[in-house]
C-alpha positions as CSV (number, residue, x, y, z in Angstrom):
1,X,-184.5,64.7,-69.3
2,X,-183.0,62.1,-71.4
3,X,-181.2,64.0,-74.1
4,X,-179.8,61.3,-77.0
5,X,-176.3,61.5,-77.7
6,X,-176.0,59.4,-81.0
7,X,-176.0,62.1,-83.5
8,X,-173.1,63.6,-81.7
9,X,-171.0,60.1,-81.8
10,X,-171.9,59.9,-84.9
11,X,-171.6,63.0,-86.0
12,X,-167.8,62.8,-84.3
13,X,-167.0,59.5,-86.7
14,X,-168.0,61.1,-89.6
15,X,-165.8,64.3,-89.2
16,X,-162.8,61.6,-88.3
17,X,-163.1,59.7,-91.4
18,X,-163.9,62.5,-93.6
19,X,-160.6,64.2,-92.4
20,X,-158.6,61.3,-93.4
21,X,-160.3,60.9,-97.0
22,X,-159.8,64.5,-97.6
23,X,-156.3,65.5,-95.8
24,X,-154.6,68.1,-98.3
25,X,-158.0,68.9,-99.9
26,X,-158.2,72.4,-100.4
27,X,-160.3,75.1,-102.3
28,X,-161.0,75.0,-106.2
29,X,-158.5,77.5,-108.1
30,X,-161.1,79.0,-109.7
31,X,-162.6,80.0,-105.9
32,X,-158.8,81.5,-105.1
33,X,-160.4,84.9,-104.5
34,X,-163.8,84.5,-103.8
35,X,-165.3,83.9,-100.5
36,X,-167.2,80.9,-99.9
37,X,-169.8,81.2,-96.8
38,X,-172.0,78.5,-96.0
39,X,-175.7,79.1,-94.9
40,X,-178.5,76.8,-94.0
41,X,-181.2,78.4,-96.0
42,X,-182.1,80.7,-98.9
43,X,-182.9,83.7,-98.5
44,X,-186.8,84.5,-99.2
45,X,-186.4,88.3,-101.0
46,X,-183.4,90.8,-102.1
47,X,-185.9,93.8,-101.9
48,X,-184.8,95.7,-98.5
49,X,-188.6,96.8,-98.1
50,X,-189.8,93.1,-97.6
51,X,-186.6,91.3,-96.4
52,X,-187.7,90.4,-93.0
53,X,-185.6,86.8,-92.1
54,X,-182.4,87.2,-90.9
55,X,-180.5,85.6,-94.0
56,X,-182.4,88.1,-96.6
57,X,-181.8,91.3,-94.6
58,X,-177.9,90.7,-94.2
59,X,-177.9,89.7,-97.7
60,X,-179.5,93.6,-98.6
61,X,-176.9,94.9,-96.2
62,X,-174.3,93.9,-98.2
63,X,-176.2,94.9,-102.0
64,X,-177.1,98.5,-100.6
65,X,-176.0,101.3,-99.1
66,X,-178.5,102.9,-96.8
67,X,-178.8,106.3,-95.1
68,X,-177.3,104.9,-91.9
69,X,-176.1,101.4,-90.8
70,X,-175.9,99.4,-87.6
71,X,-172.1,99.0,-86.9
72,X,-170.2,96.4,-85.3
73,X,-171.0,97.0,-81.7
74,X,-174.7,97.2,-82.4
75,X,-174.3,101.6,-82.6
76,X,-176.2,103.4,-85.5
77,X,-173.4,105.4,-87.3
78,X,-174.0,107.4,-90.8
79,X,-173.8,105.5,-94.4
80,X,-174.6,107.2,-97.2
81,X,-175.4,110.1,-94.8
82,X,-172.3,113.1,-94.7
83,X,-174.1,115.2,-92.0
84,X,-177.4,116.2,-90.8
85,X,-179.2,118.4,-88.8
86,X,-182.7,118.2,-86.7
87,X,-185.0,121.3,-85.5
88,X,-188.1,119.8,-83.8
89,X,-189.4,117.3,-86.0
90,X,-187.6,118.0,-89.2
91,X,-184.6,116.2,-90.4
92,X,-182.8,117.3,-93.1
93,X,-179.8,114.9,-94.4
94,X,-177.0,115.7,-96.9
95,X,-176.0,112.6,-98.8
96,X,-172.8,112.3,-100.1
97,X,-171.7,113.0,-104.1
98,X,-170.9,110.8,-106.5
99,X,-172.7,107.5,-105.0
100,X,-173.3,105.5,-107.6
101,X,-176.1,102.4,-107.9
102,X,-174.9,98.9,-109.7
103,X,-176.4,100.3,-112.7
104,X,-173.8,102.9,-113.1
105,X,-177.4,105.9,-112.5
106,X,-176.4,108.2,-109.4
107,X,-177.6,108.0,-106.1
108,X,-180.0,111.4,-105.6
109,X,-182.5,112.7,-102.6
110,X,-185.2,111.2,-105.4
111,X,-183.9,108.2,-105.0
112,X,-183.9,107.9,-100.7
113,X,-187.9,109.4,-101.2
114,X,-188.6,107.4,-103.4
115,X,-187.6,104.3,-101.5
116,X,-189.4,105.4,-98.1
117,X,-192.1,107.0,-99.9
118,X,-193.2,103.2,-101.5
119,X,-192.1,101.9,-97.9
120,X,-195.6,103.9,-96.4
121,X,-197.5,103.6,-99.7
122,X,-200.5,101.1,-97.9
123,X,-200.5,98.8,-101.3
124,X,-197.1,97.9,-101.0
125,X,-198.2,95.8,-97.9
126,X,-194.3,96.4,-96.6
127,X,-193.9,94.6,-93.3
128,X,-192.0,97.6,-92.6
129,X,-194.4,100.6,-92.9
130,X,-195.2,100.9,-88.9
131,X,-191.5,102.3,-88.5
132,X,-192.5,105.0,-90.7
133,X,-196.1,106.3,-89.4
134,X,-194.8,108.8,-87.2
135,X,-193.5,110.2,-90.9
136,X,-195.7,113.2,-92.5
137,X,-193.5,113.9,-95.5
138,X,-190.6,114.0,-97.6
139,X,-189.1,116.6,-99.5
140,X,-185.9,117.2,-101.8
141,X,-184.5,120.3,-101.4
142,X,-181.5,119.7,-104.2
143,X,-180.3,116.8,-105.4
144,X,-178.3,115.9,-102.5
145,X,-180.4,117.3,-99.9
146,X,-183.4,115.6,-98.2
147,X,-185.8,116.6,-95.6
148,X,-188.1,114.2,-93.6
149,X,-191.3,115.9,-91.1
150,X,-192.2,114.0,-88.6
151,X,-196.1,114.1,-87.2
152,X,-194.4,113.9,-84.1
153,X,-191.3,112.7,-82.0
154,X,-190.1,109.1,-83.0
155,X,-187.4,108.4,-80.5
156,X,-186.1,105.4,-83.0
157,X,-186.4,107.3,-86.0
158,X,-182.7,107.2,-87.0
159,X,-182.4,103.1,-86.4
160,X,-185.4,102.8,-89.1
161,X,-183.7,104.5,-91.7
162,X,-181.1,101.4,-91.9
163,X,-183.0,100.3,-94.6
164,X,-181.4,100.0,-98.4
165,X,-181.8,102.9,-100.6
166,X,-183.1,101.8,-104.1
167,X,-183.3,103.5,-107.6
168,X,-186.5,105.5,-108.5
169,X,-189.5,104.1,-110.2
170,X,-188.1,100.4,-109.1
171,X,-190.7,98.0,-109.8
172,X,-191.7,96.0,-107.3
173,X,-192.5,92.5,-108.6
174,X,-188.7,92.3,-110.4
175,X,-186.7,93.7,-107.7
176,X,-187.4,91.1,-105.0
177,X,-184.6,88.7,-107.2
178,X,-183.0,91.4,-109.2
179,X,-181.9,93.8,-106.9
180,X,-179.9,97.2,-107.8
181,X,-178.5,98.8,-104.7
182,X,-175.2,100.9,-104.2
183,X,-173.6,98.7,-101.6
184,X,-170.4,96.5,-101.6
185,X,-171.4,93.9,-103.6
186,X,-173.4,93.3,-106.5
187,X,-176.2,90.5,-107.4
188,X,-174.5,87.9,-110.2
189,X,-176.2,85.3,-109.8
190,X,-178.8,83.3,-107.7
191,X,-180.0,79.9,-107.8
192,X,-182.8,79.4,-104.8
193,X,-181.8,76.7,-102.2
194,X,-178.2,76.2,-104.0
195,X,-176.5,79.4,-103.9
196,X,-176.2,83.1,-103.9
197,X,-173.1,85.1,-105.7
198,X,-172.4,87.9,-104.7
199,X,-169.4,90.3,-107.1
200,X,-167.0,92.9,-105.8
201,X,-168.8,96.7,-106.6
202,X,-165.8,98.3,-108.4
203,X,-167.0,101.8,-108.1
204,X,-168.6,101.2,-103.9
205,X,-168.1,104.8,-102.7
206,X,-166.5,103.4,-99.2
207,X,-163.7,101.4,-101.6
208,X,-163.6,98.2,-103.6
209,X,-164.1,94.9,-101.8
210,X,-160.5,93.1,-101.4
211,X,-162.5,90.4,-102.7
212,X,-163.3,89.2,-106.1
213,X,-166.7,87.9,-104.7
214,X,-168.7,86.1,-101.8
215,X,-170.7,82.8,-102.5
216,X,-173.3,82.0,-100.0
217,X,-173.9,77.8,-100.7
218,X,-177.1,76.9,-99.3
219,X,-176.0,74.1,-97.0
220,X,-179.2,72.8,-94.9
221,X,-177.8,69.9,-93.0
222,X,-175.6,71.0,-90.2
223,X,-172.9,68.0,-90.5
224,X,-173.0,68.5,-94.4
225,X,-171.6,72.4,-93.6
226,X,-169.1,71.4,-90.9
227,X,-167.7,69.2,-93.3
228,X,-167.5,71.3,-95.9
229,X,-165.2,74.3,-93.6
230,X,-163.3,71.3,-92.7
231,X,-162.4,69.8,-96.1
232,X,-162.3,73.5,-97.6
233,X,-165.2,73.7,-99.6
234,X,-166.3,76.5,-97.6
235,X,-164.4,79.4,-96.1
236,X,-166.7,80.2,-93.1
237,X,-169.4,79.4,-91.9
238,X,-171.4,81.3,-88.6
239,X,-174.2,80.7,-85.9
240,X,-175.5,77.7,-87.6
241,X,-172.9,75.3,-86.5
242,X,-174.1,71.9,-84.3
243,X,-172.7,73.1,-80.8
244,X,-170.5,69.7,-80.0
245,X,-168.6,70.5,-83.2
246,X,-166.7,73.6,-81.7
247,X,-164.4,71.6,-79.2
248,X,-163.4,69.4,-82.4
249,X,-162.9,73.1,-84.7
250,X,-160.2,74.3,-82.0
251,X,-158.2,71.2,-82.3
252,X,-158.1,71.9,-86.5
253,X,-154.9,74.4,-87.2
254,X,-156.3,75.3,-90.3
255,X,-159.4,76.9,-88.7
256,X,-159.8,80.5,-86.4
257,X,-162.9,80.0,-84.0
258,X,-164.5,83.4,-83.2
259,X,-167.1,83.2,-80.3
260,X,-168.6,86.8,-79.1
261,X,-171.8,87.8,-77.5
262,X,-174.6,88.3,-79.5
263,X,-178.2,89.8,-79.2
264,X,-179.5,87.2,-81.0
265,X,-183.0,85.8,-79.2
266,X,-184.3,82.2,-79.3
267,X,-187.8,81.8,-78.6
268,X,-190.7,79.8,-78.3
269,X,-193.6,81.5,-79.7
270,X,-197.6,81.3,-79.4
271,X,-200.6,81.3,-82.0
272,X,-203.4,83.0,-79.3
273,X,-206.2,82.5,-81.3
274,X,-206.0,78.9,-80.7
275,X,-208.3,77.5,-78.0
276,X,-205.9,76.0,-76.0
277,X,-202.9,78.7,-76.1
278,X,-204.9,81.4,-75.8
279,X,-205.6,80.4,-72.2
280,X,-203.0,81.8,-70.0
281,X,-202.0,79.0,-67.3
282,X,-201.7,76.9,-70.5
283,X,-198.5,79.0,-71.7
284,X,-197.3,79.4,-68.3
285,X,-197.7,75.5,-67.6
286,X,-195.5,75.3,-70.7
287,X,-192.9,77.9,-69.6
288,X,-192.4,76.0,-66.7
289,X,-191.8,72.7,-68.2
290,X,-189.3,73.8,-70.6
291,X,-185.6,72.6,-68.7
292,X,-183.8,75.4,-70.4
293,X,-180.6,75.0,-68.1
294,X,-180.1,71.7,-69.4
295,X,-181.2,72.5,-72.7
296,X,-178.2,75.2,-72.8
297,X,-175.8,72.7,-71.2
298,X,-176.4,69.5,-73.1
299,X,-177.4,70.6,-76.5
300,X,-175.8,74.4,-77.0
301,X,-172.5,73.3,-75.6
302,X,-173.2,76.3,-73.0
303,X,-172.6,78.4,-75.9
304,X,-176.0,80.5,-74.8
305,X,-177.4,82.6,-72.0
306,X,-180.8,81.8,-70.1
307,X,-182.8,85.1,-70.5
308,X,-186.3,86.4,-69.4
309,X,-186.6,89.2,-71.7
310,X,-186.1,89.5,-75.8
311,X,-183.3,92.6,-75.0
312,X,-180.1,90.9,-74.2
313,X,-178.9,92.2,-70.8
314,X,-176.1,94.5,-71.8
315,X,-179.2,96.5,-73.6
316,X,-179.8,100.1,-72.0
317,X,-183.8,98.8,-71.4
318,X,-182.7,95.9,-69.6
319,X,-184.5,94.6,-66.5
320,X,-184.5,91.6,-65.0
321,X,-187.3,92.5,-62.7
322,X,-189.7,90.6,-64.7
323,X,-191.8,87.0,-63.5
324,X,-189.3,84.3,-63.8
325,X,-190.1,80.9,-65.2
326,X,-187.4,78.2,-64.0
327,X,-188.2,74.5,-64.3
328,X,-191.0,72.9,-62.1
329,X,-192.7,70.2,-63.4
330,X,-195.3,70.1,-60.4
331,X,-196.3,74.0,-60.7
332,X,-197.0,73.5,-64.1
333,X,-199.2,70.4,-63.9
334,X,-201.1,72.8,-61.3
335,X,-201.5,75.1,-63.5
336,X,-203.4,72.8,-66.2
337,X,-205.5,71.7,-63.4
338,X,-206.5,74.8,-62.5
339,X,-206.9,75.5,-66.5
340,X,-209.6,72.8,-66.5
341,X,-207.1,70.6,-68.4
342,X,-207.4,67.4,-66.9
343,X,-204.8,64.0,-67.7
344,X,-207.4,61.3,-69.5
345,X,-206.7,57.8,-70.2
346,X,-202.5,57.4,-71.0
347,X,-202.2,60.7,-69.0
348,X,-202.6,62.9,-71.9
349,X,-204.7,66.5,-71.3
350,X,-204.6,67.8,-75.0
351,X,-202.2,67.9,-78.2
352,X,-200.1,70.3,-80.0
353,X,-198.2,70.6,-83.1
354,X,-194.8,72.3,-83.3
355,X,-193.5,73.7,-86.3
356,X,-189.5,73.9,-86.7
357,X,-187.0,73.8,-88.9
358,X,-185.4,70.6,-90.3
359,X,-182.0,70.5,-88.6
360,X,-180.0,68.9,-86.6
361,X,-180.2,70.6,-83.7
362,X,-184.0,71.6,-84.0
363,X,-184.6,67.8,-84.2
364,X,-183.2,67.1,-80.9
365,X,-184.4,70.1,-79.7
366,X,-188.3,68.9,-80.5
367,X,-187.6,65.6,-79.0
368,X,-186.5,67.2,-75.8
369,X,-189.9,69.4,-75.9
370,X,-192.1,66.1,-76.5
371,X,-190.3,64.6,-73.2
372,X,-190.8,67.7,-71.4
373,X,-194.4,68.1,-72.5
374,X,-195.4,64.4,-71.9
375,X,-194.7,65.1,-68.3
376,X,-197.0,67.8,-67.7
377,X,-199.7,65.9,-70.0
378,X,-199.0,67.5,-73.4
379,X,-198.9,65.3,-76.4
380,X,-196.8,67.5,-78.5
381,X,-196.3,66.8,-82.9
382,X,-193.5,67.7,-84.6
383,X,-193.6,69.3,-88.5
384,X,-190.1,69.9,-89.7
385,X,-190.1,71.9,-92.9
386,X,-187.4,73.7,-95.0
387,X,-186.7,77.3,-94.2
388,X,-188.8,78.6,-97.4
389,X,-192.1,76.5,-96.2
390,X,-191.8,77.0,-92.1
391,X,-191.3,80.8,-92.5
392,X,-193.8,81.2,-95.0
393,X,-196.5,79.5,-92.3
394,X,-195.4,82.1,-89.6
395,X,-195.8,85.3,-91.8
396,X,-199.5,83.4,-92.3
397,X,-200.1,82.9,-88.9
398,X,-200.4,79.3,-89.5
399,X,-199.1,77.6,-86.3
400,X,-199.5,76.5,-82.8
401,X,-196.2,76.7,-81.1
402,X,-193.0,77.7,-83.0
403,X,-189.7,78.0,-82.4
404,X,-187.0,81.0,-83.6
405,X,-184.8,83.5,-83.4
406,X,-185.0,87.5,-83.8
407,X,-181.2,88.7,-84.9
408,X,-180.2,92.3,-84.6
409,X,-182.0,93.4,-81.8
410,X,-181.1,97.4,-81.5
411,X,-183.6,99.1,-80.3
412,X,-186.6,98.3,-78.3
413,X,-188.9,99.9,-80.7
414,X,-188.8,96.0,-82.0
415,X,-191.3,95.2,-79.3
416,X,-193.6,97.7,-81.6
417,X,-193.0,95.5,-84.3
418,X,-193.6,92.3,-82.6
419,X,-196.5,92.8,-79.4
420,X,-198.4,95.5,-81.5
421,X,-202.0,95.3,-82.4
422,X,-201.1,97.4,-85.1
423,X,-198.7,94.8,-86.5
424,X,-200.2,91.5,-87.1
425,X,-199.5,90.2,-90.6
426,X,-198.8,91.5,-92.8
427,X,-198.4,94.9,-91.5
428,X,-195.2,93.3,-88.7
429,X,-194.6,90.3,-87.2
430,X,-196.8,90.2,-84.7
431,X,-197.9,86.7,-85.9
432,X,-199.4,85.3,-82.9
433,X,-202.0,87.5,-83.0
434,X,-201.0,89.1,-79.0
435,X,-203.4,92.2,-78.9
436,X,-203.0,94.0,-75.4
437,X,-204.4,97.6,-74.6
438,X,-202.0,97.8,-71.9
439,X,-199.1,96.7,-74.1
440,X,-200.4,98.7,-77.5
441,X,-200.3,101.8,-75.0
442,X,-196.6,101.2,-73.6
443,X,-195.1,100.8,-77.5
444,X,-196.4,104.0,-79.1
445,X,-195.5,105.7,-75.9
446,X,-191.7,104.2,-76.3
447,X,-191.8,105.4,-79.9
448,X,-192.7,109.3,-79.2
449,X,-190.8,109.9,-75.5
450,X,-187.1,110.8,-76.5
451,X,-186.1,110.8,-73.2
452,X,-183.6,107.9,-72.5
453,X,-184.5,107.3,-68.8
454,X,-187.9,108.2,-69.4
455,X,-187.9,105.3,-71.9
456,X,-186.3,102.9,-69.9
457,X,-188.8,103.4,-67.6
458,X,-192.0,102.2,-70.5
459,X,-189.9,99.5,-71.5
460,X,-188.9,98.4,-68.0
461,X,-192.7,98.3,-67.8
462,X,-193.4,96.9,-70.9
463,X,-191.2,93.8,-70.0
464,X,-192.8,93.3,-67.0
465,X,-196.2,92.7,-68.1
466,X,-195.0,91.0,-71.4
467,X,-193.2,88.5,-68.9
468,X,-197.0,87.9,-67.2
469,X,-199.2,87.6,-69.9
470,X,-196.4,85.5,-72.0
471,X,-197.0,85.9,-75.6
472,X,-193.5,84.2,-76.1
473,X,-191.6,81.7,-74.2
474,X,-188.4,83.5,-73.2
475,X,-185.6,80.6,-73.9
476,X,-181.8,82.2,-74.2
477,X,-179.5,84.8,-76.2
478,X,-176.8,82.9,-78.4
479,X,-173.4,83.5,-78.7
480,X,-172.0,84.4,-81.8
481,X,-169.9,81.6,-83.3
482,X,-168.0,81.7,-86.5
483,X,-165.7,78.7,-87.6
484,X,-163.3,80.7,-90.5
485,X,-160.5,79.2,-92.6
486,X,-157.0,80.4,-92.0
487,X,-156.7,81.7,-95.5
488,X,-159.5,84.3,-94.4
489,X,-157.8,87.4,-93.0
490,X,-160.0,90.1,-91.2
491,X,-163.0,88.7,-90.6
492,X,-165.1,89.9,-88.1
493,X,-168.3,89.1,-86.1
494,X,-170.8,91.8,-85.8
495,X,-172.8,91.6,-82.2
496,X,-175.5,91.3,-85.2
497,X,-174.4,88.4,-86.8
498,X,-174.1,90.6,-90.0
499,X,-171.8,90.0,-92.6
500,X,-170.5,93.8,-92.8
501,X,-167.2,92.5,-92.3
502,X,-166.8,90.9,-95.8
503,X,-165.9,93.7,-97.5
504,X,-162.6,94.1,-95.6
505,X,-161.5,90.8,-95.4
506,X,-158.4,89.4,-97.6
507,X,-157.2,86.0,-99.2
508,X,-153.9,84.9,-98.1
């Protein structure tokens, strides 16, 4: 594999000189108190019932409150929630007094039925109404009281109800960029693919932000945002940082480098209606060809972990049991052959088009691909497109091969929302279009068995013949990295990536 280094020289020359220009640079007064946190894209919706990329859902973790919330060792713990109790397939949960939405209206049982209730409703089209099926009904029974019946036993049922809590009669088209939650922070202002700014809630029911405000600037190029933590003009920035950069950050005094694991999931994924990936040794011929050792060596800085399975494998449904795919060039020119695929004139079988994102990183990932492709016959194109374009193309279905992440893996209930029949678009993301009787069995029967070892058993199942029939390529699990100035106290990294943390961190 011949992976290019001159972006990272490059890359190395720029940071050098830039440090010179800029020594003694620091923050604008007027950003003193406020938070600056750089991201690589915008986020695509505010309204928890349709946030679905990873960007938009942390942004609605920090805008609402919600009945429970993921904390930072990946553990569902109580939010709004003060107790509950559960007799068969009832729940019935007493919300705390005096919670108060951004609007200064109170926080009632109307409001959490009315947010789940338009959740189900079949016209809203939310990508998240699967998680609630299994849900027959909700009733108030006071204005802090609310009970939920279940049709039957939903073993995740607690980890859906993470979702934002919003205020009654909300309409739908307006909320998606004018959002009114109860959470830490509050909406000011947003300008798409510049920057989102986010304001201290002054009456949060868990206590006031130490912070005035966080601004998220939408940064797309991955030098541009190392620069920019460097020089001061952002305060952190986290798991979108170009991997040769972190030896250079631990030199820098003024910076605190945070690296933790993560259950965050890179993957290459699939369109199965198309003629030549819906043919089996065709994916496997590509698993095999993809040198993902040296990938996570040369162009991760080793800052990753090789798996075989989307759950990272600390998860309780772990198993690495499962059909491995390590490099081999020569099995996976067999199995073209055998697929009927046979090298033509310039040793080329077929073409495919890859669809990425426009970074860095995800550029000299695709040129790795091509090389390892060409070998084995594949002619693969390239189509980088900003965040907004690419991921509106995979909620479409409208791909060959794609490459991605899932962030925030909890439960394994996501392999539901991902391998279901029931959940091609736009009902889950299920956008290769994988339908699978054997697999469609295994997911409802992880959803209703409550059993812990009896679950572990479906999903230990479920992996293994996901890990045959190969909807997904299986690449690695990142680690967490965040690269934080030193005048940022208290920041921490969630095993999510979230940005939960922000509320409790201080300004020296």
């Amino acid at each position: 594999m011949n992976i290019k280094f001159k972006f990272i020289i490059y890359f190395k020359i720029i940071i050098f000189a830039t440090v010179i220009i800029i020594s003694g640079c620091g923050l604008q007064e007027e950003n003193k108190n406020i938070v600056i946190f750089g991201v690589e894209a915008s986020p695509t919706s505010f309204d928890p019932r349709y946030a679905t990329d990873a960007l938009s859902t942390k942004l609605t973790h920090m805008i609402f409150s919600s009945l429970f919330k993921i904390d930072e060792k990946g553990e569902v713990i109580p939010d709004i929630v003060e107790n509950y109790s559960t007799e068969g397939l009832t729940y019935t949960f007493k919300i705390k007094k005096g919670i108060v939405f951004h609007s200064g209206k109170e926080l009632t049982a109307e409001d959490v039925k009315f947010t789940f209730d338009s959740i189900k409703n079949p016209k809203s089209s939310s990508p998240h109404r699967l998680s609630f099926e299994k849900l027959k009904e909700i009733k108030v029974i006071d204005k802090y009281t609310v009970l939920f019946k279940l049709y039957e036993h939903f073993a995740p049922f607690l980890t859906s109800l993470t979702i934002g809590i919003i205020p009654y009669g909300s309409d739908i088209t307006a909320f998606k960029t004018k959002p009114i939650g109860s959470g830490p922070f509050i909406l000011k202002e947003w300008y798409p693919d510049e920057d989102v700014f986010l304001i201290a809630n002054e009456k949060y029911f868990g206590g006031k932000p130490k912070v005035e405000g966080v601004k998220f600037r939408i940064i797309p190029d991955g030098t541009t945002r190392v620069l920019e933590v460097v020089k001061g003009g952002v305060d952190i920035i986290q798991n979108e940082i170009p991997p040769d950069a972190v030896g250079f950050f631990k030199e820098n005094k003024n910076l605190q480098i945070l690296i933790s694991d993560s259950n965050i999931f890179a993957y290459m994924g699939f369109n199965l209606r198309d003629n030549y990936l819906s043919n089996i040794n065709v994916r496997k011929a590509i698993a095999y060809a993809i040198n993902r050792d040296e990938i996570i060596e040369k162009l991760l800085g080793g800052l990753a972990k090789k798996s075989d399975s989307l759950l990272p494998c600390a998860h309780w449904a772990y198993t690495d049991k499962v059909t491995l795919y390590s490099y081999d060039i020569k099995k996976a020119n067999q199995l073209l052959d055998e697929a009927g695929f046979f090298k033509k004139d310039g040793g080329i079988r077929f073409k495919l088009t890859l669809k990425t994102t426009s970074n860095d990183l995800r550029r000299q990932m695709a040129e790795v691909l091509q090389e390892s492709f060409a070998k084995i016959g594949i002619k693969l194109q390239v189509k980088f497109y900003e965040w907004g374009t690419f991921y509106s193309d995979i909620k479409k279905g409208n791909f060959q091969l794609i490459t991605l992440q899932w962030v925030g893996i909890v439960d394994p209930d996501i392999y539901h929302y991902i391998f279901s029949s029931k959940s091609v678009p736009p009902y889950g993301a299920n956008r290769g279009w994988f339908i699978d009787s054997d697999i469609d069995k295994l997911v409802e029967a992880g959803r209703i068995n409550v059993n812990k070892e009896k679950r572990k058993e479906i999903y230990v199942k479920l992996q293994q013949i996901l890990s045959e029939r190969l909807p997904y390529v299986n690449l690695w699990h990142l680690k967490n990295i965040a690269v934080v100035r030193n005048r940022i106290k208290g920041y921490k990294v969630y095993l999510s990536g979230d940005f939960y943390s922000l509320k409790d961190v201080e300004i020296r």
